[in-house]
N, CA, C and O atoms as a GROMACS GRO file, in nm:
protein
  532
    1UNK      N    1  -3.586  -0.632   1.285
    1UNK     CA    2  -3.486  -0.687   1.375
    1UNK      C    3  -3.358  -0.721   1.300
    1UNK      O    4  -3.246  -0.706   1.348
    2UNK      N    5  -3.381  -0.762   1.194
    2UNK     CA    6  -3.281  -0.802   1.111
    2UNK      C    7  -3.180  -0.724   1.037
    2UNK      O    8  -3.074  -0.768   0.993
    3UNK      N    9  -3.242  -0.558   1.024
    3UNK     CA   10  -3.228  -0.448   0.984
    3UNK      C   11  -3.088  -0.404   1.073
    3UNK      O   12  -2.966  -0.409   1.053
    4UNK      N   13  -3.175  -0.360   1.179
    4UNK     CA   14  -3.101  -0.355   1.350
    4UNK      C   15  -2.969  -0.450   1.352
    4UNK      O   16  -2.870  -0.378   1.366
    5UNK      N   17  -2.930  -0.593   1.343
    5UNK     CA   18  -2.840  -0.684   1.342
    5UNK      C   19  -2.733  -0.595   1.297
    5UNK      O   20  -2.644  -0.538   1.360
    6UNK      N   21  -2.778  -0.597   1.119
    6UNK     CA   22  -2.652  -0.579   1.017
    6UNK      C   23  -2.606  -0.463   1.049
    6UNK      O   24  -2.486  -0.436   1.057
    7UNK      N   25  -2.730  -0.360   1.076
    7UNK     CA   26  -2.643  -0.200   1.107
    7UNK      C   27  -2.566  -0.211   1.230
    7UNK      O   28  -2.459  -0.152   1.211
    8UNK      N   29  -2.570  -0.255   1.335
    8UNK     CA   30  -2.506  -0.287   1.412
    8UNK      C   31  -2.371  -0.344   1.427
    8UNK      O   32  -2.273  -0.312   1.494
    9UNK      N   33  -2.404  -0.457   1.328
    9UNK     CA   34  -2.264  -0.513   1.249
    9UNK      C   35  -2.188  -0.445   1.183
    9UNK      O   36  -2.071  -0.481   1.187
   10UNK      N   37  -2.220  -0.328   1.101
   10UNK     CA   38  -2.139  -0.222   1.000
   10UNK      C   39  -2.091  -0.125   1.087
   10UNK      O   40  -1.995  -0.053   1.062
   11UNK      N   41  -2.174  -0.121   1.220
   11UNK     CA   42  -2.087  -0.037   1.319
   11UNK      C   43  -1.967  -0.122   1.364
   11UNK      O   44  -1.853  -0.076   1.359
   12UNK      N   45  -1.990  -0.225   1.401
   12UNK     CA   46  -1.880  -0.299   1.470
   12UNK      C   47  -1.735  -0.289   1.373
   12UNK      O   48  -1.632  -0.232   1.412
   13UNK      N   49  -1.755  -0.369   1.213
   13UNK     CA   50  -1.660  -0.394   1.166
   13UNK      C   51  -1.600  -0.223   1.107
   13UNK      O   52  -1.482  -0.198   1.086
   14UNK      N   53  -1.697  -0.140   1.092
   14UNK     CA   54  -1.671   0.026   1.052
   14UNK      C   55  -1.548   0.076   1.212
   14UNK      O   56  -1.455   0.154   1.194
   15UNK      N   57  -1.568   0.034   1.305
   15UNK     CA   58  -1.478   0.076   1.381
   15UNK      C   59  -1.348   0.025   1.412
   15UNK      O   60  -1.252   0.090   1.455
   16UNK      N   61  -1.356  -0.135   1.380
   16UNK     CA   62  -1.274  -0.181   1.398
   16UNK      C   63  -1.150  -0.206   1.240
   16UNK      O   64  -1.050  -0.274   1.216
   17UNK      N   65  -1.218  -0.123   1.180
   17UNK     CA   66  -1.158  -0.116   1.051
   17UNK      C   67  -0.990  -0.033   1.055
   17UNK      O   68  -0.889  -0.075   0.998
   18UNK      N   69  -1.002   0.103   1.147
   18UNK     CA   70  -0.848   0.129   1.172
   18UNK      C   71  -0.768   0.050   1.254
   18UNK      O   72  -0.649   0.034   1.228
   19UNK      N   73  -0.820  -0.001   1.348
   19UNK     CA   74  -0.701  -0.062   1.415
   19UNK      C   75  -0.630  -0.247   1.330
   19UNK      O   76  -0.524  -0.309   1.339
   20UNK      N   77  -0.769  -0.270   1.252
   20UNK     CA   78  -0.672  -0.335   1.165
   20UNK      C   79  -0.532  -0.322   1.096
   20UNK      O   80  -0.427  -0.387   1.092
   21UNK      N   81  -0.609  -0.140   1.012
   21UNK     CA   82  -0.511  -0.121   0.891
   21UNK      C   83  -0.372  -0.101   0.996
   21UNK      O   84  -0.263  -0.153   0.971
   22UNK      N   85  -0.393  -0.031   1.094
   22UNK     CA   86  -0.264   0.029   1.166
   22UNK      C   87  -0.200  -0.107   1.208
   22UNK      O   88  -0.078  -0.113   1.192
   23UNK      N   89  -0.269  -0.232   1.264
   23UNK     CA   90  -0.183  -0.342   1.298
   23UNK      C   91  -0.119  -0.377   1.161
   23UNK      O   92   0.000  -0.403   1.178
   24UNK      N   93  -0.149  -0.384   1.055
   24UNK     CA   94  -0.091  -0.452   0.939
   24UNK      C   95   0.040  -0.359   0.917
   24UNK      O   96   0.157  -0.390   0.891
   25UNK      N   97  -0.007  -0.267   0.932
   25UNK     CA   98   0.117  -0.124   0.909
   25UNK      C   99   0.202  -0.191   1.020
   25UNK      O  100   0.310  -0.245   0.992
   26UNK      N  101   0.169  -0.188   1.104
   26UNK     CA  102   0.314  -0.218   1.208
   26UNK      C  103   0.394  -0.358   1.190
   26UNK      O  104   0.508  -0.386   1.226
   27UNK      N  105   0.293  -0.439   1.120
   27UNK     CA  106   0.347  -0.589   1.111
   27UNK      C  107   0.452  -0.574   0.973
   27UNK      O  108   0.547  -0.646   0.940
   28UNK      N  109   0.391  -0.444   0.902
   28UNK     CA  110   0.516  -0.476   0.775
   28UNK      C  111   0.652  -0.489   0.819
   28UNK      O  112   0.692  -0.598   0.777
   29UNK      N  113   0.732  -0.435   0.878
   29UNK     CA  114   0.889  -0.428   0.914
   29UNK      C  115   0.923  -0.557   1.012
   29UNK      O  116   1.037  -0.599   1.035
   30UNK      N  117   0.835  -0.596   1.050
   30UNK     CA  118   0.837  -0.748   1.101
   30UNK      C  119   0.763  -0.839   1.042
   30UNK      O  120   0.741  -0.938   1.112
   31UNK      N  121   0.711  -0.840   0.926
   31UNK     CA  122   0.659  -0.959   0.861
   31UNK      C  123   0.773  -1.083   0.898
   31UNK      O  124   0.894  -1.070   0.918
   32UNK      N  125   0.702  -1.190   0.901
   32UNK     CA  126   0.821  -1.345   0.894
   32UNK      C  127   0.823  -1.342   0.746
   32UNK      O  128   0.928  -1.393   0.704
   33UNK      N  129   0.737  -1.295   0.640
   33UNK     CA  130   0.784  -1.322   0.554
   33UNK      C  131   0.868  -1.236   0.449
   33UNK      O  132   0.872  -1.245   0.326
   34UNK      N  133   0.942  -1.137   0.547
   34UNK     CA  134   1.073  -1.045   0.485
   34UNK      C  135   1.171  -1.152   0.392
   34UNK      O  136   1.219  -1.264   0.409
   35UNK      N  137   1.171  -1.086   0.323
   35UNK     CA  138   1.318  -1.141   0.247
   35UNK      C  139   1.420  -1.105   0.237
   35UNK      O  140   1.516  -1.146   0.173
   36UNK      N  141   1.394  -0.970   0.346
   36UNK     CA  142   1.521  -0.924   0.356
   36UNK      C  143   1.532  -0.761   0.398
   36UNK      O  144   1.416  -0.720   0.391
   37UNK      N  145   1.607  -0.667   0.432
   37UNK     CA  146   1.603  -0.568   0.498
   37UNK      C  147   1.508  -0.414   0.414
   37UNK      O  148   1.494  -0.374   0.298
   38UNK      N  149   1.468  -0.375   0.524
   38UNK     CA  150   1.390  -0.277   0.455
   38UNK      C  151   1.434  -0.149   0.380
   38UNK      O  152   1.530  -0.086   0.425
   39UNK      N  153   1.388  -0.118   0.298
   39UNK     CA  154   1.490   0.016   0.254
   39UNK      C  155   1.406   0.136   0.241
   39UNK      O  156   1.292   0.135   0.287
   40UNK      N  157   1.455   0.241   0.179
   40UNK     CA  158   1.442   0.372   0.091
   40UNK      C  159   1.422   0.352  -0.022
   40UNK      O  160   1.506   0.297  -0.094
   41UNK      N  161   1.312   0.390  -0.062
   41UNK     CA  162   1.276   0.452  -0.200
   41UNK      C  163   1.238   0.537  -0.267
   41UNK      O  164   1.121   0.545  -0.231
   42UNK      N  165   1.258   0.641  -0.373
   42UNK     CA  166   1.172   0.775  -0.390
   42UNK      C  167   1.127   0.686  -0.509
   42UNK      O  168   1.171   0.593  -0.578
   43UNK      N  169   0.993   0.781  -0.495
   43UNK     CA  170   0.953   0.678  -0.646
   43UNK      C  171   0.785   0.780  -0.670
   43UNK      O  172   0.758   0.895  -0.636
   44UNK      N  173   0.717   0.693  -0.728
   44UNK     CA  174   0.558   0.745  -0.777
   44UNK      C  175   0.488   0.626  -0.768
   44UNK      O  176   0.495   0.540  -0.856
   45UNK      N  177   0.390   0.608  -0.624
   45UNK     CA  178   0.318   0.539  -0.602
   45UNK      C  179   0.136   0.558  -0.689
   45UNK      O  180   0.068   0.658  -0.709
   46UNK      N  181   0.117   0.427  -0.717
   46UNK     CA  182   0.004   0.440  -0.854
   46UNK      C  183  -0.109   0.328  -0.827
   46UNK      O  184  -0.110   0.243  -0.738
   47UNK      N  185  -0.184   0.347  -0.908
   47UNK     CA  186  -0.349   0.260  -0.924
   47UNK      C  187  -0.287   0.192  -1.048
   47UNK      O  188  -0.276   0.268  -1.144
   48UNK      N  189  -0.243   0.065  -1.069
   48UNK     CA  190  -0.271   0.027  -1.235
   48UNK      C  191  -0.326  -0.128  -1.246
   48UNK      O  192  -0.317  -0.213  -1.157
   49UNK      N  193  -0.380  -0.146  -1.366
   49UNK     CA  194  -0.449  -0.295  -1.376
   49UNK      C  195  -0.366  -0.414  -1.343
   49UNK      O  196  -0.243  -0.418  -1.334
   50UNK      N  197  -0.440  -0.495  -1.330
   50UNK     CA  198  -0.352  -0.641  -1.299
   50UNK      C  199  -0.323  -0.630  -1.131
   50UNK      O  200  -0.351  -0.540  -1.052
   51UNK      N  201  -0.270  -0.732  -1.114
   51UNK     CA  202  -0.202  -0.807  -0.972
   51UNK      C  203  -0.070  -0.772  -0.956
   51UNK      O  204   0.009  -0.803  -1.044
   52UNK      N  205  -0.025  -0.698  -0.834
   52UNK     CA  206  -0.090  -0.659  -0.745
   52UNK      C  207  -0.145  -0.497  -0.817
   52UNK      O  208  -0.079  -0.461  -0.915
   53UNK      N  209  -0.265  -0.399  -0.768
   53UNK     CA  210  -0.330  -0.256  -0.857
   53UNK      C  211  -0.258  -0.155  -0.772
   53UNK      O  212  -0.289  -0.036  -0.782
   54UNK      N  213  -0.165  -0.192  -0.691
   54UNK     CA  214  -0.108  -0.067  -0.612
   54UNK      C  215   0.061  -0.084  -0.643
   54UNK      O  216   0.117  -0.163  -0.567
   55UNK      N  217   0.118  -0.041  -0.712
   55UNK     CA  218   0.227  -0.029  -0.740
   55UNK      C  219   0.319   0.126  -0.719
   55UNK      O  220   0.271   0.239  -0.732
   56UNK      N  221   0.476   0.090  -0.681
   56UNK     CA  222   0.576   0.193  -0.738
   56UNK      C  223   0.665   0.221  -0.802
   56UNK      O  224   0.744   0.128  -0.787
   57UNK      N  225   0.698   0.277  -0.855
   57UNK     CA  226   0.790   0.332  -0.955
   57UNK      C  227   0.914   0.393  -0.912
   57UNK      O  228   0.925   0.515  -0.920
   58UNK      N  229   1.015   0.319  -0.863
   58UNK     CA  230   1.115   0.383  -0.856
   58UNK      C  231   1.151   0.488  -0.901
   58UNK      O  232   1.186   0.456  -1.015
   59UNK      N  233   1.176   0.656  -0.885
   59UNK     CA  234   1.273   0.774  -0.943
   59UNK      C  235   1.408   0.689  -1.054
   59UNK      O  236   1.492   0.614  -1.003
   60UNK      N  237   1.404   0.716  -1.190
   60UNK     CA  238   1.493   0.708  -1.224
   60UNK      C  239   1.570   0.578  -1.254
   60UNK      O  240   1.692   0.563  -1.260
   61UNK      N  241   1.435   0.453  -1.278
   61UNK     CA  242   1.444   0.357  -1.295
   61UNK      C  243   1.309   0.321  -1.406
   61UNK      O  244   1.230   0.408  -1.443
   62UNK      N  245   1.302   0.190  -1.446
   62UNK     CA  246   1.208   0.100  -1.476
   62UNK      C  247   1.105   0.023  -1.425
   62UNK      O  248   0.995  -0.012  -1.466
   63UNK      N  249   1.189   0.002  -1.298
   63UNK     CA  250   1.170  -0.123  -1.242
   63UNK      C  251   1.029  -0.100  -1.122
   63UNK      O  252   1.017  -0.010  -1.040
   64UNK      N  253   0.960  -0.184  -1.142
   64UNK     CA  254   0.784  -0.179  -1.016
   64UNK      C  255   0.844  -0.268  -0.874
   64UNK      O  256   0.923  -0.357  -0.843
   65UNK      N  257   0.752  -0.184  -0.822
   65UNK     CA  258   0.731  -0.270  -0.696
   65UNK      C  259   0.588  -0.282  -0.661
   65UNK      O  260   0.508  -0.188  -0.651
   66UNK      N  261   0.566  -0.404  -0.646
   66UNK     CA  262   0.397  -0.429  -0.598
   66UNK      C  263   0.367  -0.399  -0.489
   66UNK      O  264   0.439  -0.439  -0.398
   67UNK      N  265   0.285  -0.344  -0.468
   67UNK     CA  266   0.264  -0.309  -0.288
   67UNK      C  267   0.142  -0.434  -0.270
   67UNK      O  268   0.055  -0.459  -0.355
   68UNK      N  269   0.161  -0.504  -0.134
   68UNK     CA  270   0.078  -0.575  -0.132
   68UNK      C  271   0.064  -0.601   0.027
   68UNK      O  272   0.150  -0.530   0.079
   69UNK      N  273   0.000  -0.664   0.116
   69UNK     CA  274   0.049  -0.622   0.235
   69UNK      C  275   0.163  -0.716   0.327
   69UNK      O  276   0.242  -0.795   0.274
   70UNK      N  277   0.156  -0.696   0.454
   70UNK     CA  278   0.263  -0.756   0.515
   70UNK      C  279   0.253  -0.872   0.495
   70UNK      O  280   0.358  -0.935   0.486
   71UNK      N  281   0.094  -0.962   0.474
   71UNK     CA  282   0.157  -1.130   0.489
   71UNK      C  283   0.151  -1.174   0.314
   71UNK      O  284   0.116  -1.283   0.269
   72UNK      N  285   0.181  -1.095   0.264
   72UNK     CA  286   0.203  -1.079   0.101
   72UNK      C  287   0.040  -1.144  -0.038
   72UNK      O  288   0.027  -1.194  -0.150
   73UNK      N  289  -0.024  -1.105   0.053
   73UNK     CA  290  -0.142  -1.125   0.020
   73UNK      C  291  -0.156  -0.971  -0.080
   73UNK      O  292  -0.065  -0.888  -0.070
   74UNK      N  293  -0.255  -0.948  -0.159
   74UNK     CA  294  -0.277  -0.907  -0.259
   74UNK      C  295  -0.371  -0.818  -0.166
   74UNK      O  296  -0.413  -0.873  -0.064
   75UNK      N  297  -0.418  -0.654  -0.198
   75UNK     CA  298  -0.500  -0.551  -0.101
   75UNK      C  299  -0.518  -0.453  -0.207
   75UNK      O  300  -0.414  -0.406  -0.254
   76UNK      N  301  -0.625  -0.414  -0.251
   76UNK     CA  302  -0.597  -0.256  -0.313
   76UNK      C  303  -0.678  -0.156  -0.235
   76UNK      O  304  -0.719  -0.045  -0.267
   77UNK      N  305  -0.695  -0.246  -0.087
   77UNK     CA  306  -0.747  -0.114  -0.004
   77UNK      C  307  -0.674  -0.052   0.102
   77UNK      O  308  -0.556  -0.085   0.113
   78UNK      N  309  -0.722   0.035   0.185
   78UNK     CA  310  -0.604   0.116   0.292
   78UNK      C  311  -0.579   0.027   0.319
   78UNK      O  312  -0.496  -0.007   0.235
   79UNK      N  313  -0.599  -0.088   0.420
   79UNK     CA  314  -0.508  -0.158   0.501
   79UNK      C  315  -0.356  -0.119   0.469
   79UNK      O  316  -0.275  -0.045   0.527
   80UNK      N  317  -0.349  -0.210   0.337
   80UNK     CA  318  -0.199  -0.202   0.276
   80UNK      C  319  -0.162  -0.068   0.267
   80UNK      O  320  -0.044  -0.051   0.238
   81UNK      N  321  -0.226   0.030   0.283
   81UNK     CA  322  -0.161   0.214   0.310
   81UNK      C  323  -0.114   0.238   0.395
   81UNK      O  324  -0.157   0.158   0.479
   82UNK      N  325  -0.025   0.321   0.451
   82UNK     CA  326   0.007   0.400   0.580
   82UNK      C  327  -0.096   0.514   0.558
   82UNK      O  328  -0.091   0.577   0.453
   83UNK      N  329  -0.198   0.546   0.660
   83UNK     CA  330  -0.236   0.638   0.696
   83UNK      C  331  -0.256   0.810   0.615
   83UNK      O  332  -0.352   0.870   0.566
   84UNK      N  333  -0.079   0.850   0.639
   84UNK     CA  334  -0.067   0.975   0.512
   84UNK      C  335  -0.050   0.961   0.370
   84UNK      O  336  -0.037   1.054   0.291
   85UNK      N  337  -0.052   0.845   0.345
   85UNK     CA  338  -0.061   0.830   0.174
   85UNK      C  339  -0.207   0.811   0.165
   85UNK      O  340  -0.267   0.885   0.087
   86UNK      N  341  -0.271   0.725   0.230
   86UNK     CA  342  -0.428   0.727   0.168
   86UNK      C  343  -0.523   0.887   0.229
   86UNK      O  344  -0.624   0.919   0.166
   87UNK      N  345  -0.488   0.956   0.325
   87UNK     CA  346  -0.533   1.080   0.352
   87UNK      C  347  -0.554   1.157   0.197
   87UNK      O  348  -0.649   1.225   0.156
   88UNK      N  349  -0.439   1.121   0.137
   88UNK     CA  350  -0.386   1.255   0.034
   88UNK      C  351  -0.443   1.189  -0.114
   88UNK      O  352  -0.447   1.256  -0.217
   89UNK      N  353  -0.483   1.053  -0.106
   89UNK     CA  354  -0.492   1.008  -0.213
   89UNK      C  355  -0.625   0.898  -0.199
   89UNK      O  356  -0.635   0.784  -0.245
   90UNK      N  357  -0.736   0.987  -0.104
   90UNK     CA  358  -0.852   0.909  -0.112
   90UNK      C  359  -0.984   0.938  -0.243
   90UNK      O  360  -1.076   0.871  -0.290
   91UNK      N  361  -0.939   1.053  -0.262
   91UNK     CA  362  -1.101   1.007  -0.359
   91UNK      C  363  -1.015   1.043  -0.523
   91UNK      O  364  -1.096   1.037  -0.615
   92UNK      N  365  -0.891   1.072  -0.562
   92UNK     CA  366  -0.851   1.083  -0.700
   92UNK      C  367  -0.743   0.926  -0.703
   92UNK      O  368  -0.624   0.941  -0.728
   93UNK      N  369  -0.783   0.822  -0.683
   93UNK     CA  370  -0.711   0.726  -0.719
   93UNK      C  371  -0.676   0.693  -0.838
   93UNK      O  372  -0.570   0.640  -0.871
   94UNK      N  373  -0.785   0.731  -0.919
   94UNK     CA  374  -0.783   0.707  -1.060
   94UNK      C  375  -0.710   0.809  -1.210
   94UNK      O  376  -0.666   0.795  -1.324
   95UNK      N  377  -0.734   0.896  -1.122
   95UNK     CA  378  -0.675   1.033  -1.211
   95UNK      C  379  -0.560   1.098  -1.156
   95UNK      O  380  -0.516   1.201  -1.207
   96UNK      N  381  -0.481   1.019  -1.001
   96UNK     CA  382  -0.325   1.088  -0.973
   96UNK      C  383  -0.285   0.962  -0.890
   96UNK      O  384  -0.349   0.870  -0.837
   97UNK      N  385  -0.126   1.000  -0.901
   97UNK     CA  386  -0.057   0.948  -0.804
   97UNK      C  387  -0.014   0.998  -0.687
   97UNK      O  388  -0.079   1.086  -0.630
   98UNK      N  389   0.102   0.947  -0.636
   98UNK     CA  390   0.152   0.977  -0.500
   98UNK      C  391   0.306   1.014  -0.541
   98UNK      O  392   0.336   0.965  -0.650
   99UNK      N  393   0.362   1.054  -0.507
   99UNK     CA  394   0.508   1.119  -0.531
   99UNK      C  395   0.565   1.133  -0.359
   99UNK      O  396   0.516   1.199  -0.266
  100UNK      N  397   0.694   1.038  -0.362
  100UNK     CA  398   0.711   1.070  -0.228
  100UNK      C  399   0.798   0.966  -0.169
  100UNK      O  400   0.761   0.862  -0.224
  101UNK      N  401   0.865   0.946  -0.112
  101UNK     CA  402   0.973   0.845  -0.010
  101UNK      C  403   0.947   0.789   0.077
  101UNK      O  404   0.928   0.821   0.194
  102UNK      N  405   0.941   0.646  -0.003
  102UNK     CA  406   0.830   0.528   0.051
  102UNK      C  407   0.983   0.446   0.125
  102UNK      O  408   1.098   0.462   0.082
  103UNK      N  409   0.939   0.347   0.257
  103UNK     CA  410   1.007   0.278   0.346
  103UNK      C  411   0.920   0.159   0.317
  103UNK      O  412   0.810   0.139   0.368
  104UNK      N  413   1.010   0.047   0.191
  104UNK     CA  414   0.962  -0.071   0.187
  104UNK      C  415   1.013  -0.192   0.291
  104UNK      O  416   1.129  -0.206   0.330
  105UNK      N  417   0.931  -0.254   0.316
  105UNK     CA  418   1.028  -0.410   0.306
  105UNK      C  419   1.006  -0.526   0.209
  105UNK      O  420   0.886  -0.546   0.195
  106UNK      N  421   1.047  -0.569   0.171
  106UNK     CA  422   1.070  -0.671   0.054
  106UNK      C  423   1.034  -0.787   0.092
  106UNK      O  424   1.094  -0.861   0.171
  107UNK      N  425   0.908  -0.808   0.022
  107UNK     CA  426   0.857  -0.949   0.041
  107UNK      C  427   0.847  -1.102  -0.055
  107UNK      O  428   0.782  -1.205  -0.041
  108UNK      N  429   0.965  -1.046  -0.172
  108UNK     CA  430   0.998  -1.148  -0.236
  108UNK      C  431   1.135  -1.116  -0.257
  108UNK      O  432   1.162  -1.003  -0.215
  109UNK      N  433   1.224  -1.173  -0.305
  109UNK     CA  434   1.358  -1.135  -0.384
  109UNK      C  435   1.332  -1.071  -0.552
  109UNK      O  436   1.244  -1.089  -0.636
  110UNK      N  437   1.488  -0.969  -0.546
  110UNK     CA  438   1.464  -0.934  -0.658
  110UNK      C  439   1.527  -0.993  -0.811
  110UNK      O  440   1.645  -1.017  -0.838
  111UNK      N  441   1.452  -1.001  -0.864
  111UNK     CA  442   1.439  -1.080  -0.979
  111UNK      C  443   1.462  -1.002  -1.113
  111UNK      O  444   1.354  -0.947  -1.136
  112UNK      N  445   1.530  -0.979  -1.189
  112UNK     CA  446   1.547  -0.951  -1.323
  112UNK      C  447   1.419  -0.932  -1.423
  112UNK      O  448   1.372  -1.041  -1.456
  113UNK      N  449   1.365  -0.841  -1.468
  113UNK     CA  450   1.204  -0.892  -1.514
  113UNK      C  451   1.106  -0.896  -1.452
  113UNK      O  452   0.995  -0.865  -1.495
  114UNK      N  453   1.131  -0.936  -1.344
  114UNK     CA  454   1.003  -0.938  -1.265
  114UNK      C  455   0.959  -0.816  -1.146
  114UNK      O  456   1.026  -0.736  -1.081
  115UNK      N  457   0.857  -0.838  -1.152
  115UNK     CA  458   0.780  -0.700  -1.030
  115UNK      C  459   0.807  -0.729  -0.881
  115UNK      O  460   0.712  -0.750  -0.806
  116UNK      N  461   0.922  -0.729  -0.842
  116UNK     CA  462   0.955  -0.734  -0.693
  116UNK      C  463   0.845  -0.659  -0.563
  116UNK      O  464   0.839  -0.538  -0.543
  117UNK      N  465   0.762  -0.769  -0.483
  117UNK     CA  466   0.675  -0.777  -0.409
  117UNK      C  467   0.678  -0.686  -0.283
  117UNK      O  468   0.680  -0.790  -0.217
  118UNK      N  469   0.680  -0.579  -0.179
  118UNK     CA  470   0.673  -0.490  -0.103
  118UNK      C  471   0.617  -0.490  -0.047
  118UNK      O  472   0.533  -0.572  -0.084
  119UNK      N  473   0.570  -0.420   0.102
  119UNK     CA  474   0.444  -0.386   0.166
  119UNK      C  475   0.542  -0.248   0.248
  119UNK      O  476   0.664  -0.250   0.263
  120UNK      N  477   0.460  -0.150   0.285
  120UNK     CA  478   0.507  -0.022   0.268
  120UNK      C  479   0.517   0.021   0.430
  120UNK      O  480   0.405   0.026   0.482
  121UNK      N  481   0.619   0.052   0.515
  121UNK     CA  482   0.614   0.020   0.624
  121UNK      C  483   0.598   0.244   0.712
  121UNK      O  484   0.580   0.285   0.826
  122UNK      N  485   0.621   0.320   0.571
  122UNK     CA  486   0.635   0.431   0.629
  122UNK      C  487   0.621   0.524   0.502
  122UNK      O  488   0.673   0.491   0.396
  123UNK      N  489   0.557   0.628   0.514
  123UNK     CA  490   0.610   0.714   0.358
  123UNK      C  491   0.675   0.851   0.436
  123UNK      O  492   0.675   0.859   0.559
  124UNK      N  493   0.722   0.941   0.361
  124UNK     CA  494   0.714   1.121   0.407
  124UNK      C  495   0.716   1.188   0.265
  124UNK      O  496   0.692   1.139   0.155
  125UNK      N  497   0.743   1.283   0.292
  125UNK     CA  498   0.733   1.416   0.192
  125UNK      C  499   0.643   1.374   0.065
  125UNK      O  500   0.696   1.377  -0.046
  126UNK      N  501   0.510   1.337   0.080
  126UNK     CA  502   0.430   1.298  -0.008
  126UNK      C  503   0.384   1.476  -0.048
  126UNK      O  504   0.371   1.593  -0.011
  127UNK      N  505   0.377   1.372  -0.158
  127UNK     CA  506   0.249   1.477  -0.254
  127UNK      C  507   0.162   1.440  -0.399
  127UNK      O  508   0.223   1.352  -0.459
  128UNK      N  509   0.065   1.473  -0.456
  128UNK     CA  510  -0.017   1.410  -0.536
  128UNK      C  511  -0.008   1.534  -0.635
  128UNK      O  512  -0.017   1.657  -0.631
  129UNK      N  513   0.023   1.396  -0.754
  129UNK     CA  514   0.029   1.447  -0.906
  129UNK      C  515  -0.062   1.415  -1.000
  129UNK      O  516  -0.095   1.296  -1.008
  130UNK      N  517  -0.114   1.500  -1.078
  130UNK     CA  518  -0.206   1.404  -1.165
  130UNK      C  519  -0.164   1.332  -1.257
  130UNK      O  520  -0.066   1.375  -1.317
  131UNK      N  521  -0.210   1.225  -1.290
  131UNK     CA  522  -0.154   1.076  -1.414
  131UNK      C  523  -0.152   1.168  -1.520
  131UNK      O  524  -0.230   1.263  -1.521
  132UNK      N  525  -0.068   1.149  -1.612
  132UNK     CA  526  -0.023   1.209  -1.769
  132UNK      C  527  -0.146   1.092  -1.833
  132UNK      O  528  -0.187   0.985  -1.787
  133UNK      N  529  -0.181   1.171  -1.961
  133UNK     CA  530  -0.330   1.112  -1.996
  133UNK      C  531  -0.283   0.992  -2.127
  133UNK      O  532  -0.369   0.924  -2.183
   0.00000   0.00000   0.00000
C-alpha cells in the first residue's frame, strides 16, 4: 500500500514538474526582485563549481553572470532553464556548454568584481560546444 502511495506521488509531482519550470520562466521578466531592465547577451552558458553551478560568460568579456532563478534563489536544475537550452544540453552537462543569445534580467546590481546575479527569461540561436579540457 505504501509502495502504491509514493508511486503515485512521483506521478503527481513527475507531471507537475513542467508547469512549474514554465511558470518560473515566465515570472523571470517580472520578478519583483528585478534590479533593473532586461537585456541581450551573447555569451557561453556553463556547469562550474561553487554558487550559483549555472553560469555565463559574456562574448568578449571576463565578466560571469550567475543564473539562478526568478526569486533569486540558487537552482542547478531545469526550472531555472528555458526549455531549448536544457533540450540541447540534457545529458552532456559536464563535458559542453551552450553557445547562444541569452535574454537576462538582472537580479542584483552590477558590481565591479563581483558575479552579477540573472535568471534567464529567453535564449535563441543556441548550440552546444564541447568544454576545452
Amino acid at each position: 500500500m505504501l509502495w502504491r502511495a509514493a508511486g503515485g506521488l512521483a506521478i503527481v509531482v513527475f507531471l507537475s514538474g513542467p508547469a512549474i519550470a514554465e511558470g518560473q520562466l515566465q515570472s523571470c521578466s517580472a520578478s519583483p526582485k528585478l534590479t533593473g531592465q532586461c537585456f541581450d547577451v551573447q555569451g557561453r552558458l556553463f556547469l562550474a563549481s561553487g554558487t550559483p553551478g549555472i553560469r555565463i560568460r559574456p562574448s568578449g568579456t571576463k565578466r560571469l553572470l550567475g543564473v539562478v532563478n526568478s526569486d533569486g534563489s540558487d537552482s542547478e536544475n531545469d526550472a531555472t532553464l528555458p526549455a531549448q537550452i536544457s533540450k540541447i544540453w540534457l545529458q552532456n552537462r559536464l563535458k559542453s556548454a551552450v553557445i547562444g543569445d541569452f535574454n537576462v534580467c538582472p537580479l542584483s546590481h552590477e558590481t565591479p568584481g563581483a558575479m552579477r546575479m540573472v535568471c534567464i527569461a529567453g535564449a535563441t540561436n543556441l548550440s552546444e560546444t564541447p568544454l576545452k579540457p
